[in-house]
KEMIVO-637326 format. One record per residue (C-alpha): y, z, x; residue number from 0. Coordinates in steps of 0.2 Angstrom, whole numbers, plus 5000, padded with zeros to 4 digits. Layout:
// KEMIVO-637326
R     Y     Z     X  seq
R     Y     Z     X  NUM
...
***
This chain:
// KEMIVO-637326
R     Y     Z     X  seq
R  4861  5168  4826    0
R  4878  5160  4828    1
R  4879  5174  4845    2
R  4862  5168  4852    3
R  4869  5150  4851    4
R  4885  5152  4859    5
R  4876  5161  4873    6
R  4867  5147  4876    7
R  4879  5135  4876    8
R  4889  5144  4889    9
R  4874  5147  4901   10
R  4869  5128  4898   11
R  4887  5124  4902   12
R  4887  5135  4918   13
R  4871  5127  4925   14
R  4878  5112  4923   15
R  4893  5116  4932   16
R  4882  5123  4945   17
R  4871  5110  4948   18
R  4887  5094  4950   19
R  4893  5106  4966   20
R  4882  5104  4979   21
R  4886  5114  4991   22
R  4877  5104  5004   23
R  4891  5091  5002   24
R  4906  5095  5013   25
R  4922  5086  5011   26
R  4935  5084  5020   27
R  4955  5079  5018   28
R  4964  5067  5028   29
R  4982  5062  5029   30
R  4995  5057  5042   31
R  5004  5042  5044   32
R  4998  5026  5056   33
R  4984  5031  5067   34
R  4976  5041  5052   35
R  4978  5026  5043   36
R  4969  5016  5056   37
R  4977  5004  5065   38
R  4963  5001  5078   39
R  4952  4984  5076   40
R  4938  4987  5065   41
R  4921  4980  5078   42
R  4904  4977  5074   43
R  4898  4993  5080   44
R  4908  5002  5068   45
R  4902  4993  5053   46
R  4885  5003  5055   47
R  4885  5018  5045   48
R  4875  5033  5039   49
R  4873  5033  5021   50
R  4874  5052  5023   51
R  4894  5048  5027   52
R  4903  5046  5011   53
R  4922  5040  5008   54
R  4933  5041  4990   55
R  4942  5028  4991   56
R  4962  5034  4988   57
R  4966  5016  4982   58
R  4956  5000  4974   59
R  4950  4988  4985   60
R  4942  4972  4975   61
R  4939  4963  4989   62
R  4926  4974  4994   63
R  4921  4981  4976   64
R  4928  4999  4980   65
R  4935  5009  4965   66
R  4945  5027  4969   67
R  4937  5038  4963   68
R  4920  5036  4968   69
R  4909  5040  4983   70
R  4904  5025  4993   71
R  4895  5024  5012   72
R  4911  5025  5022   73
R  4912  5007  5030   74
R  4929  5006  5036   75
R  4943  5004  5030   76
R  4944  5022  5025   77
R  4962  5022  5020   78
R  4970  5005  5010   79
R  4962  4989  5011   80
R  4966  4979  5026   81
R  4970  4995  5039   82
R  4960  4997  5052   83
R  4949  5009  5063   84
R  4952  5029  5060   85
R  4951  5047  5067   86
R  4943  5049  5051   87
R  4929  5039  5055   88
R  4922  5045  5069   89
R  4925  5062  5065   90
R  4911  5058  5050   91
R  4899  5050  5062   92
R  4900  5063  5074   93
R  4899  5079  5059   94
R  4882  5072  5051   95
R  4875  5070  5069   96
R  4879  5089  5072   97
R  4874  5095  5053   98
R  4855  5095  5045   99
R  4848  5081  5039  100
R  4851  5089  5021  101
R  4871  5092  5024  102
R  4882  5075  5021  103
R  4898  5073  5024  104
R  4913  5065  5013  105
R  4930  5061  5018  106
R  4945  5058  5006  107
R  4961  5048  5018  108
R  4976  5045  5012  109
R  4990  5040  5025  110
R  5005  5030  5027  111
R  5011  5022  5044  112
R  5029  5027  5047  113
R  5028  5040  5035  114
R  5041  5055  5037  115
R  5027  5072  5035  116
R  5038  5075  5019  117
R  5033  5060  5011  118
R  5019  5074  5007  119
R  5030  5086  5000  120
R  5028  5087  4981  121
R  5045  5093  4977  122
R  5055  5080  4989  123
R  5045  5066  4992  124
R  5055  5055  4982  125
R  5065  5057  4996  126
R  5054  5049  5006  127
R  5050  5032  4999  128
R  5062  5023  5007  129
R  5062  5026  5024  130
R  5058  5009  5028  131
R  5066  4995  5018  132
R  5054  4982  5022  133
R  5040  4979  5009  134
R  5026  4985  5024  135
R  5031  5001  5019  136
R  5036  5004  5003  137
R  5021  4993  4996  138
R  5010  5007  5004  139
R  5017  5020  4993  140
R  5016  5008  4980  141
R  4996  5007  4982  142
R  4996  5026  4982  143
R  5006  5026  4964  144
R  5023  5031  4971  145
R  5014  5047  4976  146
R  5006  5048  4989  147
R  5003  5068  4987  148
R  4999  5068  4971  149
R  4985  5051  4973  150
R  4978  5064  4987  151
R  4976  5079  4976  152
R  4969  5069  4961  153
R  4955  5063  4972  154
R  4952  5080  4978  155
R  4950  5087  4962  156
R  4939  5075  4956  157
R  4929  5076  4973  158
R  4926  5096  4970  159
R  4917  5090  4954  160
R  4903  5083  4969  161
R  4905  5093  4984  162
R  4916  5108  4995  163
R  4932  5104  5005  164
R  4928  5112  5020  165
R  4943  5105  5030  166
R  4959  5097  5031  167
R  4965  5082  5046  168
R  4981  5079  5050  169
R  4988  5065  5061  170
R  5005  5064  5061  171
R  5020  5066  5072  172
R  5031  5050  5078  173
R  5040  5048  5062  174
R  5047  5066  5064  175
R  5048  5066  5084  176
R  5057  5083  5092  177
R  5062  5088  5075  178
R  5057  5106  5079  179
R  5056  5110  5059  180
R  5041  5101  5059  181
R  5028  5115  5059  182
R  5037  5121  5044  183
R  5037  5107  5035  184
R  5018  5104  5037  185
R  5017  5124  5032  186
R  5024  5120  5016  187
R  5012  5103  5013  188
R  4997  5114  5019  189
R  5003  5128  5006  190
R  5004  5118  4991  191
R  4986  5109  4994  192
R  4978  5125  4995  193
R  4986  5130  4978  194
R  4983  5116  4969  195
R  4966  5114  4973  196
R  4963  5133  4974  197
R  4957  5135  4991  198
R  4961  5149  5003  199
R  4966  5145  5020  200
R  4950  5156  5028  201
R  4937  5143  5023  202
R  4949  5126  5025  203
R  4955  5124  5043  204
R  4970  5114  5046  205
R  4966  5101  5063  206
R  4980  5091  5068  207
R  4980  5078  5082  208
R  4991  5078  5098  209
R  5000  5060  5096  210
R  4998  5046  5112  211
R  5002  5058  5127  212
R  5013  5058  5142  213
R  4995  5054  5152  214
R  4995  5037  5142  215
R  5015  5033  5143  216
R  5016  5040  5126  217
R  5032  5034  5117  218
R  5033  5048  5105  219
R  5023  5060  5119  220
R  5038  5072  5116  221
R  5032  5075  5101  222
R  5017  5086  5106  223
R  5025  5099  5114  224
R  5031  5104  5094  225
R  5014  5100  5087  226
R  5005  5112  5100  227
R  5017  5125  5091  228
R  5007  5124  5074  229
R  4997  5137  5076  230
R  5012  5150  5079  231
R  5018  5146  5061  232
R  5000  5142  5051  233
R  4986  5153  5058  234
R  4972  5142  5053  235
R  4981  5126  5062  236
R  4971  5120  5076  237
R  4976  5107  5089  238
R  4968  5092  5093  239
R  4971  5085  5111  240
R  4974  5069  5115  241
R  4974  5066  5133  242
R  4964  5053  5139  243
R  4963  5045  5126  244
R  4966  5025  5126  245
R  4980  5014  5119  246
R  4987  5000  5112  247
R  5000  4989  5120  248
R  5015  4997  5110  249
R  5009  5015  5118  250
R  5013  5022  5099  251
R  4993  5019  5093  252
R  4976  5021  5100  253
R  4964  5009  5102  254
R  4947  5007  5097  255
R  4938  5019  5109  256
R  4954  5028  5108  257
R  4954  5030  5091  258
R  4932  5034  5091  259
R  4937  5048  5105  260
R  4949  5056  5095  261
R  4941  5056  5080  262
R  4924  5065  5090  263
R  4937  5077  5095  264
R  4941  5082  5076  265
R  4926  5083  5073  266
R  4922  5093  5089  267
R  4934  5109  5086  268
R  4927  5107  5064  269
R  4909  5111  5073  270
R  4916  5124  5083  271
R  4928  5134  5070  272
R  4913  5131  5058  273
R  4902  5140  5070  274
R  4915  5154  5068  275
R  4916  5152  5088  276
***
């Protein structure tokens, strides 16, 4: 009898299991420093969203009644309260137009502007804190616990209870301009999110964005000639051009219908690799 019972309450408790996953739920990560972050104004048209596109906020916002932790309609901000407009938000939009009506579509954005890519190394981010003085900075980690890393896999984790990663974006560059160890060090970052949220690199893609080109006056434009070499050291890495598309003032950010561009472009080369084309 006691046998019968436990079978039972192992087959209940794998149903269960079974049923909070749905499969029909892709997720997506998102880190980077300032454009990822979004520093783009936030315009009417970009306040009208599907309820099929869902964000985890990575911080609490109060203001607007957003808890970490929980799946909301993804109104922007998508990163910490007060940024702006995102790759990460149009890259939703533009997945839930090309998926079935069934499939939605959750993004997870946790990104720092003027963050060094090691900021998101687990071993030496500490390292990293710092490397602005000013409180603009170092608040941001702050609001990210002192971890940014570790706030990005906690969220995960507690999103896999809901839905599938099926992808990682990356926007990141200026911080770390012509440092030609770059690849590597994204390698390792990349590494260590598959481990810890035990995913295998075949079935989450790695896209990272070109940062603000030569095309567009780009002050970091330099910089792309090292992230077009991702690919040589992570075979699952796929680049995301920037050219043409439009910028702030400073030539370091994109602006809005840069920003929009870009993040359609993400989402572009997810549709295509998801396509296996």
């Amino acid at each position: 009898m006691r046998t019968r019972s436990l079978v039972l309450i192992l087959f209940v408790f794998t149903s269960l299991k079974g049923f909070t996953q749905d499969p029909n739920f892709h997720i997506y990560l998102c880190f980077g420093q300032s454009n990822m972050e979004g520093s783009a104004s936030i315009e009417p048209e970009d306040l009208i969203v599907s309820s099929r596109f869902k964000l985890m906020p990575s911080t609490d916002c109060k203001a607007v009644g957003k808890q970490k932790g929980f799946w909301y309609t993804a109104i922007p901000p998508l990163s910490q309260c007060g940024a702006g407009l995102s790759p990460a938000d149009y890259f939703g939009r533009t997945m839930i137009q090309k998926l079935p009506d069934s499939i939605s579509v959750g993004v997870i954005n946790v990104a720092i502007g003027g963050c060094d890519i090691r900021l998101f190394d687990k071993e030496i981010y500490g390292d990293y804190t710092e490397t602005y003085k000013e409180s603009w900075f170092t608040d941001k980690i702050k609001a990210y616990g002192g971890n940014p890393y570790e706030r990005l896999i906690t969220m995960a984790k507690q999103a896999q209870k809901t839905g599938v990663i099926k992808g990682i974006l990356l926007h990141q560059g200026e911080t770390n301009q012509d440092d030609k160890n770059w690849p590597h060090y994204v390698k390792k970052v990349y590494r260590n999110m598959l481990e810890d949220l035990g995913l295998k690199a075949e079935n989450v893609p790695l896209l990272a964005g070109e940062v603000v080109g030569e095309d567009q006056g780009g002050v970091c434009a330099s910089m792309n000639k090292i992230i077009n070499t991702l690919p040589q050291t992570i075979p699952t890495a796929h680049i995301v051009s920037s050219k043409g598309c439009t910028v702030r003032e400073d030539h370091v950010h994109f602006d809005s219908d840069g920003v929009r561009e870009l993040g359609k472009r993400y989402a572009e080369k997810m549709w295509t690799l998801e396509q296996g084309e």
